[in-house]
C-alpha positions as CSV (number, residue, x, y, z in Angstrom):
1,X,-14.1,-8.8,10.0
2,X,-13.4,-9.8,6.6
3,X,-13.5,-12.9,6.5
4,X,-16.9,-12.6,8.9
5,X,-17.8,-10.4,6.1
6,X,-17.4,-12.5,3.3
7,X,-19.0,-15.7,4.9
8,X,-22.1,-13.9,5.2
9,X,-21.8,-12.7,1.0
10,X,-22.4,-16.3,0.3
11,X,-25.7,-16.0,2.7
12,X,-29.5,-16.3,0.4
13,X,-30.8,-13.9,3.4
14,X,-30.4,-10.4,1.7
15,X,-30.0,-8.4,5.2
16,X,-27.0,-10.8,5.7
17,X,-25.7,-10.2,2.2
18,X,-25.8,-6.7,2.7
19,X,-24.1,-6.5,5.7
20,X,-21.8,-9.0,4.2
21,X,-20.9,-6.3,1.9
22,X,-20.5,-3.5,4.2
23,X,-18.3,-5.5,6.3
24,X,-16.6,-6.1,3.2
25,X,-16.2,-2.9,2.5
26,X,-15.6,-1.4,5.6
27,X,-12.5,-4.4,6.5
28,X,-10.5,-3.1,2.9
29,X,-11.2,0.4,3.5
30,X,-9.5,0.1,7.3
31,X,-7.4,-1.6,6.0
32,X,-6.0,1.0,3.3
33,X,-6.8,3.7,5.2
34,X,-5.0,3.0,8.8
35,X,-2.6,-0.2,7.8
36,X,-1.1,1.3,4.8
37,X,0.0,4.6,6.1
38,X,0.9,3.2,9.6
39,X,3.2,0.7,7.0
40,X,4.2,3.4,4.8
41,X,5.3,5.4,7.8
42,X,7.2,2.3,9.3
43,X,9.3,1.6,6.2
44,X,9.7,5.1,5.9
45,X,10.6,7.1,9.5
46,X,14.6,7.1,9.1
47,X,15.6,7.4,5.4
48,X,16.3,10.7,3.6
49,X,13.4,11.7,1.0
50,X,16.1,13.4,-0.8
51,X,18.1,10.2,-2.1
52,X,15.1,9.0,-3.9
53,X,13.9,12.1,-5.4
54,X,15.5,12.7,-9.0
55,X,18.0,15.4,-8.4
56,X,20.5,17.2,-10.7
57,X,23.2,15.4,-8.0
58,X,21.3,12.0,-8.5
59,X,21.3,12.0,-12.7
60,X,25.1,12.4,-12.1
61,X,25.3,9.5,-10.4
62,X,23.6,7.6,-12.2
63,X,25.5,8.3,-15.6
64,X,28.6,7.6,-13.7
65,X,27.5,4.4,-12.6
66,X,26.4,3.4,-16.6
67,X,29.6,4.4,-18.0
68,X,31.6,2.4,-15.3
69,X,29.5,-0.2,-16.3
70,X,30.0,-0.2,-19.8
71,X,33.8,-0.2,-19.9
């Protein structure tokens, strides 16, 4: 649909540049709006929210990690 979509943007007809653009519009929004949360949800479905969230547990870690680099 996009790439239907942009063929007809390059069109001199103005109905078929318009509905170039919808189709445009319409392919990106799809696409942001049912292939990046099914994506997100992929990458996402077994790991634990709480080891990326910045937790007093977590800044511990990481200053432990900084001094054991440094020495």
């Amino acid at each position: 649909m996009l790439a239907y979509g942009y063929n007809l943007t390059s069109s001199t007809e103005v109905d078929e540049l318009r509905l170039g653009h919808k189709l445009v519009g319409m392919a990106i929004a799809g696409f942001f709006f049912v292939a990046m949360p099914v994506f997100i949800y992929h990458r996402w479905k077994n790991k634990k929210v709480k080891d990326y969230m910045l937790t007093e547990e977590n800044i511990l870690k990481m200053k432990a990690f900084n001094d054991s680099k440094k020495s």
